[in-house]
LOGUNU-867350 format. One line per 2 residues: number of its first residue (from 1); their letters; for each residue x, y, z of N, C-alpha, C. Coordinates in nm, 4 decimals. Layout:
% LOGUNU-867350
NUM> A> X/Y/Z/X/Y/Z/X/Y/Z ~ ...
***
This chain:
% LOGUNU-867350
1> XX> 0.0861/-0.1175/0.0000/0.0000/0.0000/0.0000/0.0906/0.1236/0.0000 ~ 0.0376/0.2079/-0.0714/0.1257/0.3571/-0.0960/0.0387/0.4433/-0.0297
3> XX> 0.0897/0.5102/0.0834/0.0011/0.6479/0.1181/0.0630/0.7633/0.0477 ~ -0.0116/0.8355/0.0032/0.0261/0.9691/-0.0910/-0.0303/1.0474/0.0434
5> XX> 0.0528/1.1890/0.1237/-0.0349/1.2577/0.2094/0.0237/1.3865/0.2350 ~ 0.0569/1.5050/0.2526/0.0907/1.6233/0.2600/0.1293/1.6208/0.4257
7> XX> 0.0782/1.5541/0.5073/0.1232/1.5181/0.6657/0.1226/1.3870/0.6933 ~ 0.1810/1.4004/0.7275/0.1938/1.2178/0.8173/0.0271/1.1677/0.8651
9> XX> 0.0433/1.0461/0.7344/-0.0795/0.9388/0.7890/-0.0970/0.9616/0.9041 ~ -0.1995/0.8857/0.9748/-0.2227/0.8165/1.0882/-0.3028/0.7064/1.1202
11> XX> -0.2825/0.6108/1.1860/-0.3586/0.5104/1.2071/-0.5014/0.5585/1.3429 ~ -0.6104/0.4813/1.3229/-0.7424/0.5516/1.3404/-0.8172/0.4542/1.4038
13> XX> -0.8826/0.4409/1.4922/-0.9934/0.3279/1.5127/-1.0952/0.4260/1.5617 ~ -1.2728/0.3703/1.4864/-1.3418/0.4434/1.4810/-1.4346/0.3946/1.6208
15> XX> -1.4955/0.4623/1.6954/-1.5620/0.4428/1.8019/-1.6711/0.4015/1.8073 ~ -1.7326/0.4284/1.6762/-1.8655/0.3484/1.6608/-1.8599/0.2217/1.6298
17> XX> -1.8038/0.1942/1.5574/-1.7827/0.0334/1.4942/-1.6748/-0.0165/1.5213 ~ -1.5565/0.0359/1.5475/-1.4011/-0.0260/1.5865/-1.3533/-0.0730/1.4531
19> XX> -1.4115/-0.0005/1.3545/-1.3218/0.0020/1.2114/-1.1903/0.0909/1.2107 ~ -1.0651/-0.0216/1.1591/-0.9467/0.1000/1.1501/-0.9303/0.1249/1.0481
21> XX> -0.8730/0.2759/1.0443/-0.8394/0.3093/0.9298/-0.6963/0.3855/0.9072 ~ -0.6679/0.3560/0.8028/-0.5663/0.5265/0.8002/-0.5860/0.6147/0.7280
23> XX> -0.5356/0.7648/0.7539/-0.6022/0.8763/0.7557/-0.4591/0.9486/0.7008 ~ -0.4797/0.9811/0.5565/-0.4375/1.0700/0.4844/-0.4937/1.2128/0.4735
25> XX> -0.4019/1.2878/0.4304/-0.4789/1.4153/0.3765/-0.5378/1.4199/0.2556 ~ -0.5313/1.3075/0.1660/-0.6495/1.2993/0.0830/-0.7461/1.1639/0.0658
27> XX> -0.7736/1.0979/0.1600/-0.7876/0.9791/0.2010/-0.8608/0.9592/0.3191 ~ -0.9499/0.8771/0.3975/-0.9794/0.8024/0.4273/-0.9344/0.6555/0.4345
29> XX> -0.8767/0.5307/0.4537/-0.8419/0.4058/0.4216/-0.8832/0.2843/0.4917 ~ -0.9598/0.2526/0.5078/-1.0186/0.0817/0.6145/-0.9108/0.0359/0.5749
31> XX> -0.9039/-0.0475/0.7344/-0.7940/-0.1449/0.7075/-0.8354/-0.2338/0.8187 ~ -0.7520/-0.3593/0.8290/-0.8352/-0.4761/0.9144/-0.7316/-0.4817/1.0743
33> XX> -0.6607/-0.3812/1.0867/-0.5490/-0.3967/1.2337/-0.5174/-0.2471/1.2124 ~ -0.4440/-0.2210/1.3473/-0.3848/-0.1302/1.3761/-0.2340/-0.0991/1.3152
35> XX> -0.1843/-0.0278/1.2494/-0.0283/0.0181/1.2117/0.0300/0.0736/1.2897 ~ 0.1353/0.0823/1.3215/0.2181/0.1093/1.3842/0.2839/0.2298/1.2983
37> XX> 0.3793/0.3184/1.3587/0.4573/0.4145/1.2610/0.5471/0.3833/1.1893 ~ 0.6303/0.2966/1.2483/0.7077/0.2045/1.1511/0.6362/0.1742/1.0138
39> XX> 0.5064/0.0856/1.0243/0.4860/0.0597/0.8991/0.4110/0.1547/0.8418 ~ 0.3424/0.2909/0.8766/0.3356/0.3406/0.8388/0.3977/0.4581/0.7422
41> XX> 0.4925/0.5173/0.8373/0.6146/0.5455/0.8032/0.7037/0.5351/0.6341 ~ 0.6877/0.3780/0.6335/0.7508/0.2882/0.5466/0.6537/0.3325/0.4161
43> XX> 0.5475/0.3091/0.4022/0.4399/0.3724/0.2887/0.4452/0.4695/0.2622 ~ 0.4761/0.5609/0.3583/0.4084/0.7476/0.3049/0.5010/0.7917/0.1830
45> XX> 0.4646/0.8730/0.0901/0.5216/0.9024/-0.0105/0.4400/1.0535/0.0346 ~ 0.5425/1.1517/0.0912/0.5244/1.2902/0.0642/0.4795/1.3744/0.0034
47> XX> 0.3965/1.4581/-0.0267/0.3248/1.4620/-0.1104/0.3971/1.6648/-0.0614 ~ 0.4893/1.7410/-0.1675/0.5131/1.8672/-0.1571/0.3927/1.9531/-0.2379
49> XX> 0.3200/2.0562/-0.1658/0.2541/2.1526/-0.2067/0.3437/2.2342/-0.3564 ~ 0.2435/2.2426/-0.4641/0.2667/2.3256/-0.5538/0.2685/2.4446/-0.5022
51> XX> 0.4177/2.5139/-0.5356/0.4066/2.7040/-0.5233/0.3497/2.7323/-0.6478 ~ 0.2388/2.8364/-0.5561/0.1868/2.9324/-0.6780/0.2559/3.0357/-0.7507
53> XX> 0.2381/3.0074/-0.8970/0.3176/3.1219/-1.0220/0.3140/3.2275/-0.9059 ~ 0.4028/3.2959/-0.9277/0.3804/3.4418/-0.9213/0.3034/3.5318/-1.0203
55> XX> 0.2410/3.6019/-0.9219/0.0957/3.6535/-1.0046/0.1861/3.8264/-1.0683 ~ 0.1493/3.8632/-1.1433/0.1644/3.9877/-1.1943/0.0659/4.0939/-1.1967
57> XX> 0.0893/4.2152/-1.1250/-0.0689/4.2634/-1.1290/0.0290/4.4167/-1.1796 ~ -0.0902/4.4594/-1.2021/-0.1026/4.6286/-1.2567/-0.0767/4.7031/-1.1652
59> XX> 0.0065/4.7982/-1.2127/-0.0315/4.9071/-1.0922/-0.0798/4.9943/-1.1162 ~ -0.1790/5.0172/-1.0581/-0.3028/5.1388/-1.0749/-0.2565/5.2638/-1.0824
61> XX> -0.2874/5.3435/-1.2078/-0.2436/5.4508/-1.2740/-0.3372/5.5604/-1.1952 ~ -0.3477/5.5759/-1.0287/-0.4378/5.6498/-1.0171/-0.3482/5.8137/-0.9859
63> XX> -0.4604/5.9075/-1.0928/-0.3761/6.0290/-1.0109/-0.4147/6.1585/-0.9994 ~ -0.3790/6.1852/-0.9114/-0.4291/6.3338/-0.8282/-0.4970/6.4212/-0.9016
65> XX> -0.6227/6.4365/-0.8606/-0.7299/6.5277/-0.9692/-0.7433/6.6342/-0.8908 ~ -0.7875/6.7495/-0.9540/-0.8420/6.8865/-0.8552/-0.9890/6.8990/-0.9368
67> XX> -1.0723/6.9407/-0.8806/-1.2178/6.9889/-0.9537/-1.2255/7.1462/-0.9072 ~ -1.2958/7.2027/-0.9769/-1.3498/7.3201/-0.9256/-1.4757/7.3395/-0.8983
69> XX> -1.5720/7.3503/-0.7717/-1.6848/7.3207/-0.8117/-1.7516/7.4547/-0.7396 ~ -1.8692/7.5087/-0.8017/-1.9264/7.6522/-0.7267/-2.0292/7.5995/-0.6583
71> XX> -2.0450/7.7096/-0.5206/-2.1298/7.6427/-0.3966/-2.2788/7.7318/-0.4237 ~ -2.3324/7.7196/-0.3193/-2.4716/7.7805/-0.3801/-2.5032/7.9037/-0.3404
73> XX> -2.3803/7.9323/-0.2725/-2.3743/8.1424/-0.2683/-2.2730/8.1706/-0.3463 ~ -2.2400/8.0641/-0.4931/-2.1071/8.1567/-0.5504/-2.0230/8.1116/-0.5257
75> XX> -1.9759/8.0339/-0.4000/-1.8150/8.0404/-0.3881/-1.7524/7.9548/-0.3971 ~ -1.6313/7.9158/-0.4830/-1.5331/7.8336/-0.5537/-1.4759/7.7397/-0.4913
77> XX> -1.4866/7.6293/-0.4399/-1.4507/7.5000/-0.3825/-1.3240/7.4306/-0.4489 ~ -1.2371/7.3816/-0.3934/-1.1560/7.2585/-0.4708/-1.1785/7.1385/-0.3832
79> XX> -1.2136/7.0201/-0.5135/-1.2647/6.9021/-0.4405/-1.1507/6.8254/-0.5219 ~ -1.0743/6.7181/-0.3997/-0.9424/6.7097/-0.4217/-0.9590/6.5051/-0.4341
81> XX> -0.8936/6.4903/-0.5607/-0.9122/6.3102/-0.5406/-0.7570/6.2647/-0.5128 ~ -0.7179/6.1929/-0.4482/-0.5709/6.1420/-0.4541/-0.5630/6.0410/-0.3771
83> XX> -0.5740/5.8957/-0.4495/-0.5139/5.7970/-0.4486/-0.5987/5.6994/-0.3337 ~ -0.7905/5.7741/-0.4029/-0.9030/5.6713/-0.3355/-0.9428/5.7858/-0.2317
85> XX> -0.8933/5.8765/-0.1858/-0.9270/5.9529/-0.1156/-0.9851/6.1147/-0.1439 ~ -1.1219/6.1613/-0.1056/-1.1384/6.2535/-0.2073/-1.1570/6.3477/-0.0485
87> XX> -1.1487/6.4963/-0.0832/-1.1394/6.6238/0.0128/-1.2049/6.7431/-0.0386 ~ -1.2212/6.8370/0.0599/-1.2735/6.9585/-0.0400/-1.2558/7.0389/0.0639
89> XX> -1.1821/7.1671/0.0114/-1.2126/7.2996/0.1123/-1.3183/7.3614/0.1458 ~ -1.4045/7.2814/0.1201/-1.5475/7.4176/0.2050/-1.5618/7.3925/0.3355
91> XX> -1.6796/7.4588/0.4390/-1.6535/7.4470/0.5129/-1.7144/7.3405/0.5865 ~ -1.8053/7.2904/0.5281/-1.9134/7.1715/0.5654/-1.8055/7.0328/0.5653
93> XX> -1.7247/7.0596/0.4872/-1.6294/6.9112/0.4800/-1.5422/6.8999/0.6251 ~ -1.4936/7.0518/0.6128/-1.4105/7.0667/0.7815/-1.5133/6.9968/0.8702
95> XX> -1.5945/7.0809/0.8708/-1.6890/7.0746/1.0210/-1.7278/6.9178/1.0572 ~ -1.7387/6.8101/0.9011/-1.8086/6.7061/0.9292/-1.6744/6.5629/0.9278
97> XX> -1.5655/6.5801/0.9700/-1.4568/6.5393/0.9501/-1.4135/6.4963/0.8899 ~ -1.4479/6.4444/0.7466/-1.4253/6.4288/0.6837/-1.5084/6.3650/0.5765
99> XX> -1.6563/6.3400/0.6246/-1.7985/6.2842/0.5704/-1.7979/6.3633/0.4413 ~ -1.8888/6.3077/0.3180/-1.8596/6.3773/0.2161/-1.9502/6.5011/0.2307
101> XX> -1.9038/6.6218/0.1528/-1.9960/6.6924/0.1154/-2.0793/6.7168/0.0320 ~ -2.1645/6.8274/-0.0686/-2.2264/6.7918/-0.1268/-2.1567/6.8175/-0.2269
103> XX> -2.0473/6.8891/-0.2369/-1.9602/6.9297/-0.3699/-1.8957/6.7751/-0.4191 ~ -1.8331/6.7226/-0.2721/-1.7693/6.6081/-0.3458/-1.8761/6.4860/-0.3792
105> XX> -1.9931/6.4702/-0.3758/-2.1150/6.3765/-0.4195/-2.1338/6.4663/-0.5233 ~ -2.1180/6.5876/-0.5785/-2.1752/6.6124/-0.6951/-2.0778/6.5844/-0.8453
107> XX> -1.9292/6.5954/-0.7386/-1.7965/6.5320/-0.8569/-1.8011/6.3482/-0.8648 ~ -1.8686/6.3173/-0.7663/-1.8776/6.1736/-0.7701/-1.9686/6.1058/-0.8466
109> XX> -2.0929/6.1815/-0.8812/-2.2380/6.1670/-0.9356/-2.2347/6.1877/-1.1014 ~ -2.1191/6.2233/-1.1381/-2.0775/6.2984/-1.2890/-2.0638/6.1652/-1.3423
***
């Protein structure tokens, strides 16, 4: 018998029925006695994990935008995007710590 297993078999007796088995990592196995490590031992054929390719990814071309956006008495806002993070000088953005305002939901809504 060849165990193929990524960890060391083990020999098993089941509590309901007093069936033994051995116990691979891809396996289940009945068997009619108990093994010992020795003979277990003697079977296992190692089984090494495949390394994964190395993956190649993109790097995100993200970059720093300014908007200009007018408020509703007139006055000239910059709503600022950089790198997932968006800001704006008015004063509703200060006050609300950083919650959006309505300038930056209206550059977001475009």
């Amino acid at each position: 018998m060849i165990l193929e297993s990524y960890l060391p078999p083990v020999s098993f007796q089941s509590v309901v029925d007093d069936q033994w088995y051995i116990i691979t990592t891809k396996e289940w196995i009945k068997v009619d006695r108990k093994y010992n490590w020795d003979e277990i031992s003697s079977m296992w054929t190692k089984l090494v994990p495949k390394q994964p390719s190395p993956q190649i990814t993109k790097s995100l071309n993200i970059s720093k935008r300014t908007y200009k956006v007018e408020g509703s008495k007139g006055n000239v806002y910059d709503v600022k995007y950089d790198s997932g993070r968006w800001s704006c000088d008015c004063p509703a953005y200060s006050w609300s710590r950083g919650s959006e305002c309505k300038h930056i939901k209206s550059i977001r809504t475009k």
